[in-house]
C-alpha positions in Angstrom: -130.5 18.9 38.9 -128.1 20.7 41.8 -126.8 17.3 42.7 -125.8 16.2 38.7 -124.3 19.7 38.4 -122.4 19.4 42.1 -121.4 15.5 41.4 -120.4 16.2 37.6 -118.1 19.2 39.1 -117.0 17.1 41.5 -115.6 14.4 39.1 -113.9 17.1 36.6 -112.3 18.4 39.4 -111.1 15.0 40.6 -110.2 14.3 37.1 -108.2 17.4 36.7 -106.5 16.9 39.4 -105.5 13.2 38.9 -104.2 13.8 34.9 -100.3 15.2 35.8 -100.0 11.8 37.8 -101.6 9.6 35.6 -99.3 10.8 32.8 -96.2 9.8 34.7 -97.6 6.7 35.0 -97.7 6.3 31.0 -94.3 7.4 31.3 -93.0 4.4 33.2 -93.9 5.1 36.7 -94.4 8.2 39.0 -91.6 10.1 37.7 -88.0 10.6 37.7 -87.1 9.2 40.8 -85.3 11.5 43.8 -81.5 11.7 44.3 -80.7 9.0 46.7 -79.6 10.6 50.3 -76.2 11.3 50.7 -75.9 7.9 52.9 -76.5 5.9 50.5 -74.1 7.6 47.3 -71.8 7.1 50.3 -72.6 4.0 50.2 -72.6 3.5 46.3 -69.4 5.9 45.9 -67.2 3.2 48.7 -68.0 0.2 46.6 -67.4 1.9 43.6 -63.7 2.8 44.9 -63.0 -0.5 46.4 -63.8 -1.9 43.1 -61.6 0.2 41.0 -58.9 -0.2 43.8 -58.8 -3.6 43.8 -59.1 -3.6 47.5 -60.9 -6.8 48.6 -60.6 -6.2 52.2 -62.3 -3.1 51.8 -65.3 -4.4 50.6 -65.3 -7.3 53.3 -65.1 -4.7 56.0 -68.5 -3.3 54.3 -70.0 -6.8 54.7 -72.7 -7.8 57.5 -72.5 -11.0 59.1 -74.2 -13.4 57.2 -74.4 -11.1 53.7 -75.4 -12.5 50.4 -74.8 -12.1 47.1 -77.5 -12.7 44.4 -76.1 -12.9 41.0 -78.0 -12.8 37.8 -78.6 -16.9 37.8 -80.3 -16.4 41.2 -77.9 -18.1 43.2 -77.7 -17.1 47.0 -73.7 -16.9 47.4 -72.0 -15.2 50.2 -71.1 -11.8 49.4 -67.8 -12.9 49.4 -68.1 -14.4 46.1 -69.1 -11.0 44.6 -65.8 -9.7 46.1 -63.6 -12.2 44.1 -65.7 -11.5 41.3 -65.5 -7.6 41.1 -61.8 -7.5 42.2 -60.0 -9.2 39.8 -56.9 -7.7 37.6 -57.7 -5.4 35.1 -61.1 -4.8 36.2 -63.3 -1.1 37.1 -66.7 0.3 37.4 -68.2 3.4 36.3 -72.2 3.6 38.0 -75.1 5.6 36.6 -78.9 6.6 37.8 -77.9 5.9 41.2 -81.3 5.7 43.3 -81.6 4.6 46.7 -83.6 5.6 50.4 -83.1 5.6 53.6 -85.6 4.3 56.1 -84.5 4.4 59.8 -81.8 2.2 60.4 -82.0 0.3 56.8 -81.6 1.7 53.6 -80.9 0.6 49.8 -79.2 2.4 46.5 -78.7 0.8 43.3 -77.3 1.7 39.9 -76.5 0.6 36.4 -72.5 -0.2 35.7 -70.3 -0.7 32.8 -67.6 -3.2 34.1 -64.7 -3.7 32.8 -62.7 -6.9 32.6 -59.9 -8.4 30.6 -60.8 -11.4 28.5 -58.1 -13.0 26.3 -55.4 -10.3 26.8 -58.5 -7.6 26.1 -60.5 -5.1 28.2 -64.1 -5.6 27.8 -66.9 -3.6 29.1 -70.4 -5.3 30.4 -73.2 -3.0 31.5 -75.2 -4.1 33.8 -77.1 -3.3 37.3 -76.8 -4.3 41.2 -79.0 -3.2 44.1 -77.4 -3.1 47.8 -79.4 -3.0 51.1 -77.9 -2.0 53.6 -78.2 -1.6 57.7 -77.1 1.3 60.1 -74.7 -1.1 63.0 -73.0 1.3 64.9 -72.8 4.6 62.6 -71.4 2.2 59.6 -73.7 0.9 56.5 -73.3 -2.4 56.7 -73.9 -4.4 53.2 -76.4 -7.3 53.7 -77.6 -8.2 50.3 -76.0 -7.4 46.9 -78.3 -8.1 43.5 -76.2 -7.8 40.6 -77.1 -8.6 37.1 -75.3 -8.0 33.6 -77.1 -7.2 30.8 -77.3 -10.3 28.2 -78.6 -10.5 25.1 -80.4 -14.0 23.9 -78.8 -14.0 20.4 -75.6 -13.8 22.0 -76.0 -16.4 24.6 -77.1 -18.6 21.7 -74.3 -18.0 19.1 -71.7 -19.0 22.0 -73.6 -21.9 22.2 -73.4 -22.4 18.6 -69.6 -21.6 18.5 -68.0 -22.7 21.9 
């Protein structure tokens, strides 16, 4: 009877102690996630100026040899493509829920945008999401993948379809 009462103590306590995690799980994951380090909204913060500055070369001088650019198709496009796509007149970026980390010499952040583009004379404003990984080379972060994707909407996909 000692053992029931030791191995039914055992498993409440276990239980007890295992609740606050498994409802963050039924929450979407393990919680709120951590501020990135201060690296990587470095990181974040440069692209988002280049962006909004127009300035092309800046963002190349961010890019790694050999850096690509995954857009929301899944095409593998030098990062350069990105550049002429983020760059263009009339466009910005505002970023929100920045995460990111920093493991040795490697690290990542990503974020949801709104972009802002004109179209037929117009600004328009696309949210979306990108995720950057980066390396340390020689005290800079040096971009070496981009993932960006903007948020679509099947009915609307379909309706331009409809009405080209």
């Amino acid at each position: 009877m000692n053992r029931s009462k030791l191995v039914s103590f055992v498993l409440a306590l276990v239980l007890t102690a295992s609740l606050p995690a498994m409802a963050q799980r039924g929450r979407g994951g393990r919680g709120a996630p951590p501020p990135p380090p201060e690296a990587m909204q470095d990181v974040a913060n440069g692209i988002v100026a280049a962006i909004n500055a127009r300035d092309g070369d800046a963002l190349t001088a961010m890019l790694a040899d050999g850096a690509v650019f995954l857009d929301e198709d899944g095409h593998a496009l030098p990062a350069t493509a990105w550049i002429g796509r983020v760059t263009g007149e009339g466009e910005g970026i505002e970023i929100s829920g920045m995460r990111g980390e920093v493991l040795d010499d490697t690290g990542w952040v990503s974020f949801n945008f709104e972009f802002t583009s004109m179209y037929q004379g117009n600004p328009v404003t696309i949210p979306g999401t990108a995720s950057i990984v980066v390396q340390n080379t020689g005290g800079n972060w040096m971009i070496h993948m981009v993932h960006s994707a903007f948020e679509q909407h099947l009915s609307d996909m379909l309706a331009a379809r409809e009405n080209p």
